[in-house]
N, C-alpha and C positions, 0 to 999 in steps of 0.2 A: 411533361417534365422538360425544362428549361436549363443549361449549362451555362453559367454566367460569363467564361470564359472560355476561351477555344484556340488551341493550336495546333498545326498539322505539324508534321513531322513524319520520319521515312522507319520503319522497324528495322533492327540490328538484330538482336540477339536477346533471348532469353538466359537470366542467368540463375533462376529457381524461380518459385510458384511466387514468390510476391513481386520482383523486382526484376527489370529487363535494363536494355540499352537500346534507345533511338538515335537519330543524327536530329538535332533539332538548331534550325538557326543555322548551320552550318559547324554545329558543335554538337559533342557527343554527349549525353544527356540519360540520365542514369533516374528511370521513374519507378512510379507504385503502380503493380499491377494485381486489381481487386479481385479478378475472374483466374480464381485456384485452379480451374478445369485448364486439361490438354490444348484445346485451341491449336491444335497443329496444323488444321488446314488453314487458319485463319492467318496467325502470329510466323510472317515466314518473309525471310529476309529481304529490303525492297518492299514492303506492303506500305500504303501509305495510311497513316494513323491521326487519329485527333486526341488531345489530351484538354486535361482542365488540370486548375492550379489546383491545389492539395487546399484544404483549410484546417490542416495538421500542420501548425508551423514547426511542432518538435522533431517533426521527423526529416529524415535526411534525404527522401525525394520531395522534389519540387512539384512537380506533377502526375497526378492522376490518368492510366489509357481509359480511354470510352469508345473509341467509334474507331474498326476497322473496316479499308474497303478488299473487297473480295469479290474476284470478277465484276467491276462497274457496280455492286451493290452496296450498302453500307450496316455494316452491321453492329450493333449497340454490342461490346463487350463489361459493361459495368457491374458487377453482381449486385449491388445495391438500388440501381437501377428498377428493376420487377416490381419489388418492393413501394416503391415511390409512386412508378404509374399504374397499379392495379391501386393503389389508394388514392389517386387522385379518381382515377375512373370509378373507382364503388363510390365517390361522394356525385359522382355524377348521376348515380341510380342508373347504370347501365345493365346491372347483371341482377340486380333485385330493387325492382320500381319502388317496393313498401318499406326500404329501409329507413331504419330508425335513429341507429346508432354503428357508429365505425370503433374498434380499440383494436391497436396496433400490439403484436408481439403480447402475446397472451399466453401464461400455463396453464396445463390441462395433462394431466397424470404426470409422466415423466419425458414430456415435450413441449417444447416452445409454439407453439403456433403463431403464423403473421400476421392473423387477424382472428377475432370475434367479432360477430356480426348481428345486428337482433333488427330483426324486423317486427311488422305487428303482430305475427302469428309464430315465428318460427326466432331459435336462436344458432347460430351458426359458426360453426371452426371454419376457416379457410387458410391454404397453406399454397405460397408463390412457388415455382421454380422458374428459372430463366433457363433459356434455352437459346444455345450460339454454334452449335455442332447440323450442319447440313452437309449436304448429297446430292445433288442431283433433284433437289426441290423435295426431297424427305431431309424433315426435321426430328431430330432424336435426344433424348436425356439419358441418362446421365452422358457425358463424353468422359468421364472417368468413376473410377465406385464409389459411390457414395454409403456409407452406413447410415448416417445419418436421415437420410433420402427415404429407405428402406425402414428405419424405424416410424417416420411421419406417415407412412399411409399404415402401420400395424396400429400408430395413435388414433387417426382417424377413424379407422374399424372399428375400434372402441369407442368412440365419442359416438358415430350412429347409432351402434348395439344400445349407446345408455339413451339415446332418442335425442340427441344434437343432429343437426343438418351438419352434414361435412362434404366441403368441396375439397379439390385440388384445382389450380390454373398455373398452367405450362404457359408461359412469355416467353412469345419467340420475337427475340431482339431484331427483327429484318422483316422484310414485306419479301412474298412470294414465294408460300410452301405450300407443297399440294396434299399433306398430312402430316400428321405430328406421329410417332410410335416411341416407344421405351425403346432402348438401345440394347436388347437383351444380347449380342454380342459380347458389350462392356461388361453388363452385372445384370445375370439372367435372375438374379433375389429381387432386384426394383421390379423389374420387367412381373416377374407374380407377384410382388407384392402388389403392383399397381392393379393388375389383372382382378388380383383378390377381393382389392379395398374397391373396383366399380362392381365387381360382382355382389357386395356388401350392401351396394347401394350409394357409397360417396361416389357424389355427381365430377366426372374429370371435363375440365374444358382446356382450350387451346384457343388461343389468339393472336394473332403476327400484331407486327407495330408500325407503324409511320415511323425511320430512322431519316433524321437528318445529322449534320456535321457536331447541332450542339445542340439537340433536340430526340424525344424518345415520347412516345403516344402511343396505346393503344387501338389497335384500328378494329379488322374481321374475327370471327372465329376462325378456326383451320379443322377438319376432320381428324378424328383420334382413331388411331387403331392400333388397340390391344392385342388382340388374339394375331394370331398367325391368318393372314390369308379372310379375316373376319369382316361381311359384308363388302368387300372390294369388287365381291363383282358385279354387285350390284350398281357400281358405279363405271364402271367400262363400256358401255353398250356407245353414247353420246361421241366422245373419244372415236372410239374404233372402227364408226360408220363414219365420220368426217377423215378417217385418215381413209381410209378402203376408198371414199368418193373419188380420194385424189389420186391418189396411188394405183388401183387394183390393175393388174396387168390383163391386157388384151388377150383373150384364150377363143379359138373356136367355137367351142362348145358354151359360149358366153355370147356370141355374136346369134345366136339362135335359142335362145334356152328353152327346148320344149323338153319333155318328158322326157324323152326319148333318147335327144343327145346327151342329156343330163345324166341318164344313168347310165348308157355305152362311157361317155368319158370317167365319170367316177369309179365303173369297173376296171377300163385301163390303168387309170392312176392310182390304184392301189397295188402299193409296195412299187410302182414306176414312177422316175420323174417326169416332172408337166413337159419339159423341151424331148425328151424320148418318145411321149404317146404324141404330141402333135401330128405328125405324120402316120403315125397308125391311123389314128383319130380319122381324118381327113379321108385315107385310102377305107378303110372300113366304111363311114357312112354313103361314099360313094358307090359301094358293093352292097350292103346291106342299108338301102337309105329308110327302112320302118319295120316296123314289129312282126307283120306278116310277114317278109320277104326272108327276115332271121331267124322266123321258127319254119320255114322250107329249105333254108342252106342245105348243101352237102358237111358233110363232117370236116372232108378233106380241105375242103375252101374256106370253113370257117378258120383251120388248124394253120392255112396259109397265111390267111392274114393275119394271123395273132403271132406269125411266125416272129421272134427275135422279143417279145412282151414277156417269155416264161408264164409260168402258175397257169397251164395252161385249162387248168378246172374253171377256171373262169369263164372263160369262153364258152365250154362246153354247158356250164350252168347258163350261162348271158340266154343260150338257145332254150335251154330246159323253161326257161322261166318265158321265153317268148311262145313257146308250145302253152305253157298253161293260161297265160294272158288271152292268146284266141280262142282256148277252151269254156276259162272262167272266166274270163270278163268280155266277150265281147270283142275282143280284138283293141281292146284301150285300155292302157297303163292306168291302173289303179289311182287315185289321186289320193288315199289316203294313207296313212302310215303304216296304222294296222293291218290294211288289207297289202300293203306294199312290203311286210314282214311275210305274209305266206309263199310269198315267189322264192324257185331256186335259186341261193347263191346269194342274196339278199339279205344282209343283217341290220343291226340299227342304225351303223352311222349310212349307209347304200341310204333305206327307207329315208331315214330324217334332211339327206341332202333332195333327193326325189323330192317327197313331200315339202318340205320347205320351198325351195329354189323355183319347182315347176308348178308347183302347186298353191303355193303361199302359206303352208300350216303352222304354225307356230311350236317347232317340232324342233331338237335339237339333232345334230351332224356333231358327232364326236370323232375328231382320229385320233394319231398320234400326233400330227402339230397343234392341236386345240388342248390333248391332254399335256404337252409338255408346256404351253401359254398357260392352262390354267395350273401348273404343279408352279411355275416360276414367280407368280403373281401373288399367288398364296402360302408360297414356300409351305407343299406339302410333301408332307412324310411319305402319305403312302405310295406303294408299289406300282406305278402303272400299268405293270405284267398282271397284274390279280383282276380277272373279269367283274369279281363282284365293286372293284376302286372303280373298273370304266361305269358301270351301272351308276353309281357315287355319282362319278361327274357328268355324268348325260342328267341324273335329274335337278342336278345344283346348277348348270347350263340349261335347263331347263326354264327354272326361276325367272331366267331373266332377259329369255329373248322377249325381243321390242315386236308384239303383236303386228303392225306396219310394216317391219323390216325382215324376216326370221328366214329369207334367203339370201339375203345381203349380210345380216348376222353370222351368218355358218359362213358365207364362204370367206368372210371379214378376217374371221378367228383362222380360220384353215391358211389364209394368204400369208397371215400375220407370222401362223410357224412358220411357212414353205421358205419367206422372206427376209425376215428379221430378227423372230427368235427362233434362230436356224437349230439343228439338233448338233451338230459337228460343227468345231470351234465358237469359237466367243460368238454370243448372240450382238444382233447388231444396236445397243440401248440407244445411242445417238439419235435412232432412225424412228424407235419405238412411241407410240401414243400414250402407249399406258404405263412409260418407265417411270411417270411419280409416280404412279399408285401402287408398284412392282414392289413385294417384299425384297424378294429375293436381289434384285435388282440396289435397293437402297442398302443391303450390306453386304454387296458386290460377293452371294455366293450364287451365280445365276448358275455357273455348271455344277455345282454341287443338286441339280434339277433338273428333270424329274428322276426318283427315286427308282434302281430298277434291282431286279434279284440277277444276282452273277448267271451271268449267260454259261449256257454247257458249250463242252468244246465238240465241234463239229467231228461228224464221222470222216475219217478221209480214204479214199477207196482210187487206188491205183489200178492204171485202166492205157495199153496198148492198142491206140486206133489206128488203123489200118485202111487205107486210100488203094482202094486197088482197082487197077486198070488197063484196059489196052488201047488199040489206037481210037475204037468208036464208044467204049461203054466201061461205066465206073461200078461199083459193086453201093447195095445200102443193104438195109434189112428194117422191117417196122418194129417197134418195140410191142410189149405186151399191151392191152388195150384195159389193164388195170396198173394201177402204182404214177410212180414217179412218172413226167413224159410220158404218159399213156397215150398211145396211138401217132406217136408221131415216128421219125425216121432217122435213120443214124448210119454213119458207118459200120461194118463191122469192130468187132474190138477184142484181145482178148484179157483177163487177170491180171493185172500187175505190170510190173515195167520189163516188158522180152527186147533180148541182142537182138538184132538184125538176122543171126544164124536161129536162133529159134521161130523169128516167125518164119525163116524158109522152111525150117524144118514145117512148122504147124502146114503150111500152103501145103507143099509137096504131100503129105499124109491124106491130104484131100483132094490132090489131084491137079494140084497148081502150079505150074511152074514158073518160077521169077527170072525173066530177066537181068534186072535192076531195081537195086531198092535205096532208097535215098532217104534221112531222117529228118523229122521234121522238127520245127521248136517246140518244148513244152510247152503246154498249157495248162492252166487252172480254171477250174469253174466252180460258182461258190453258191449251191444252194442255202436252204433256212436253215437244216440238220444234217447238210453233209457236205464234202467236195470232194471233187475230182481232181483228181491229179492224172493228167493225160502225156503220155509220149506218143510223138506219132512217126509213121512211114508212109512215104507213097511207095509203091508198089506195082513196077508195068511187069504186065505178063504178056506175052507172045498172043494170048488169043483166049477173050472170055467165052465159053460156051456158055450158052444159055440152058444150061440142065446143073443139076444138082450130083459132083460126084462123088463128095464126101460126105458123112452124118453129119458132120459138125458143122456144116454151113449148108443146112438143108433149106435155111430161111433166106437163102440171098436174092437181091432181086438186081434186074442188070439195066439198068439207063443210062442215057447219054448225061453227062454232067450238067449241061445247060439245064435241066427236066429239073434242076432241083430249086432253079427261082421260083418256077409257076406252078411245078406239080406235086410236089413234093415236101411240106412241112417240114424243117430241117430246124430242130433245139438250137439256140444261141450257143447251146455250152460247145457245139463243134464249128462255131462262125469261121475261128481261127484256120482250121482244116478246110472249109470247103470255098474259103481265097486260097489253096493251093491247089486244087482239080486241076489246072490250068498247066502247072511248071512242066517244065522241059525237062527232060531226063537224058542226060545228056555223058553221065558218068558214073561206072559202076560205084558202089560204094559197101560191097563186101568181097571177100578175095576167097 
């Protein structure tokens, strides 16, 4: 379709759905505009516009808008436009080779349709929409409600039900959409009705245009997507290994990828960040460099190195499962998934990264950055907290890793959370590979995803630690060797938040006597289900004896301060306190 006449001009102002103000010529110019839709991103002050002469001489604009540009693109704004190049294209035999016959604007129950169509076999309703509302290379309809819109696919339904072919074809006036969807923001009734009438059976298509200054052609098809989140990911894999190629950051346990390091670094990095475990990483496979060596640790040396990682069961399991490996297997990490589910400590996303990465299996790695990539992409409902939703998306990630790639697939997705669609603030779309194909993404509700049930409020538990010491030895005690921190080492502590005079009182009762007691900063520490709330004191006494002379500190044990880099497992939650071991006490600070 051809514009006989063309003139540019600069957009002013909208002053209702038919009629605007351009500067054209150097004079202000008062035209006809055909396209009733919102057009807000497009129609915005300074846009540079094309129009045609009107062949409405009655009327009191001169000129016809067609063609705005928008970001260096050009976009056809003409509502009658669609109309014209879908008929010129159906005589081209583009969309059905056996046609017979074209009639334009045809009734059929209590609706106008744009076309009737008969080929040699088949007779055919077909109904245009134009489409001028984009995103981010997501193209959408309605851009305001249409009733009318909404009645054409319930006609449609009925014309298939009575055994008519019924299409729809969405004209997207611009070149360069990476899919077309209903706008169910604008008017969630088109959005099922369209849903309803492909579920019926009327065939929906999408096609972008060739837009020039006084010209409008159909060109490609564009991909439709109906449903929320429906078949999208099967189109992600292509995308998300060409960006990973280029991007994927440099990790240790990446510079080697055997079995081995593969699942020690995947145990660190659960629930820790990647720049906290490097140096774990690195210190551990130096100490522990294979699977033999870390089912004969000591307990105490495993508890060291994992010192300042927390979730210290990990650890603990890391050795369990290397005990059963020289048992059961031979002393070699299991290569398959199934059997890489029987180790302690070991659940699906552990095995599917194992198996995949070191193995090559075509085996899904699901965390929490893959689950919250696939909730934003397909703008899902469900709960990510609900074990049986992760089960969900381990088998629909399952679908679709690329048999060639299914370690570079997992860790593609994982990078893609850690990176870009970060969990805390705005995810970063700019950066992202898959933001056209991102539901959630094209009607910018990215944090309204993923879906979670209201978190409980943590227990808080008020907790007096106590630094006590004399000139050569500090005081610890181990905790129990079940529960929280099991087996590791602590200072003393006692209930709640005590004055300065109650802990002398507490010492003295047990045979202590304080010189000098000086207070330390609060601290917080913030487990999954609980946190601490810490006050502290150091604490010098005249002279530790090495005996036990009260009940209530029958568990104390007496070291030199330095003892607690190298020998001594020491919880993060007291890191704060044992940078003071060291201070000077220099001034009383009770009277």
């Amino acid at each position: 379709m051809k514009y006989p006449s063309i003139a540019q001009a600069e957009w002013i102002e909208r002053i209702n759905r038919f009629t605007a103000y351009v500067k054209l010529n150097d004079k202000i110019e008062k035209i006809h505009v055909k396209n009733t839709g919102r057009c807000r991103e497009l129609l915005v002050p300074g846009a540079r516009v094309w129009l045609t002469h009107s062949d409405k001489k009655e009327r009191a604009t001169a000129y016809d808008l067609v063609t705005v540009e928008k970001n260096g693109r050009l976009v056809n704004v003409d509502s009658q436009a669609p109309n014209q190049v879908v008929g010129e294209w159906l005589l081209q035999k583009k969309l059905f080779p056996d046609l017979v016959s074209v009639r334009p604007e045809t009734c059929y129950g209590n609706s106008r349709f744009d076309f009737y169509l008969e080929t040699e076999e088949q007779k055919i309703f077909l109904e245009v929409k134009g489409v001028t509302s984009e995103e981010n290379g997501v193209v959408s309809f309605p851009d305001a409600p249409s009733e009318r819109a909404v009645k054409h696919m319930r006609e449609l339904i009925q014309a298939r039900r009575e055994g008519f072919r019924a299409c729809v074809i969405f004209v997207i006036q611009m070149k360069g959409a990476a899919y077309f969807r209903p706008a169910r923001e604008i008017q969630p009734a088109f959005a099922e009705a369209l849903t309803e009438a492909a579920t019926a059976g009327v065939e929906v298509y999408a096609y972008d245009c060739n837009v020039a200054e006084d010209k409008i052609e159909i060109d490609a098809e564009v991909p439709v997507r109906l449903e929320n989140g429906d078949q999208i990911l099967t189109e992600i894999s292509a995308p998300l290994l060409m960006w990973y190629d280029a991007n994927k950051r440099i990790l240790p346990w990446r510079d080697q990828p055997d079995a081995y390091r593969i699942w020690v670094s995947e145990i660190m990095l659960q629930q820790t960040r990647v720049e906290a475990v490097k140096p774990y990483f690195e210190r551990f496979m130096k100490a522990l460099p294979n699977v033999e060596v870390l089912a004969g640790a000591e307990e105490e040396m495993l508890l060291k190195l994992w010192e300042g990682l927390g979730y210290y069961n990990r650890v603990r399991n890391l050795q369990k499962a290397a005990v059963q490996i020289m048992s059961q297997f031979d002393g070699k990490i299991p290569s398959s998934y199934a059997d890489l589910l029987t180790l302690c400590g070991i659940g699906s996303y552990t095995a599917g990264a194992i198996a995949s990465i070191g193995f090559g299996e075509a085996v899904p790695a699901v965390d929490g950055n893959v689950m919250r990539v696939v909730a934003r992409l397909c703008k899902d409902e469900r709960l990510i907290s609900d074990a049986q939703v992760k089960r969900q998306v381990e088998q629909e990630v399952g679908q679709i890793i690329p048999g060639d790639r299914p370690g570079d697939f997992n860790q593609a997705m994982m990078e893609l959370g850690a990176c870009v669609c970060i969990p805390n603030g705005a995810p970063l779309c700019d950066k992202c590979p898959l933001a056209g194909l991102c539901l959630a993404h094209g009607d910018g509700t990215e944090l309204d995803y993923p879906r979670k049930a209201h978190a409980k409020g943590r227990k808080i538990e008020k907790k007096t630690v106590l630094l006590i010491r004399d000139a050569e030895y500090t005081v610890i005690r181990k905790r129990p060797e079940k529960g929280l921190l099991a087996g590791m080492y602590e200072f003393p502590w006692l209930d709640g938040f005590r004055t300065a005079e109650e802990v002398i009182a507490y010492l003295e009762r047990n045979g202590v006597k304080t010189i000098r007691i000086v207070p330390l900063e609060d601290v917080k520490h913030i487990f999954t289900h609980k946190e601490w709330h810490m006050k502290g004191y150091v604490v010098q006494t005249d002279e530790l004896e090495q005996r036990n002379p009260g009940t209530e500190i029958k568990d104390w044990i007496y070291i030199r301060p330095e003892e607690t880099k190298d020998q001594y497992p020491m919880p993060s939650a007291f890191g704060a306190y044992m940078k003071r071991l060291q201070m000077k006490l220099d001034k009383p600070k009770h009277t």
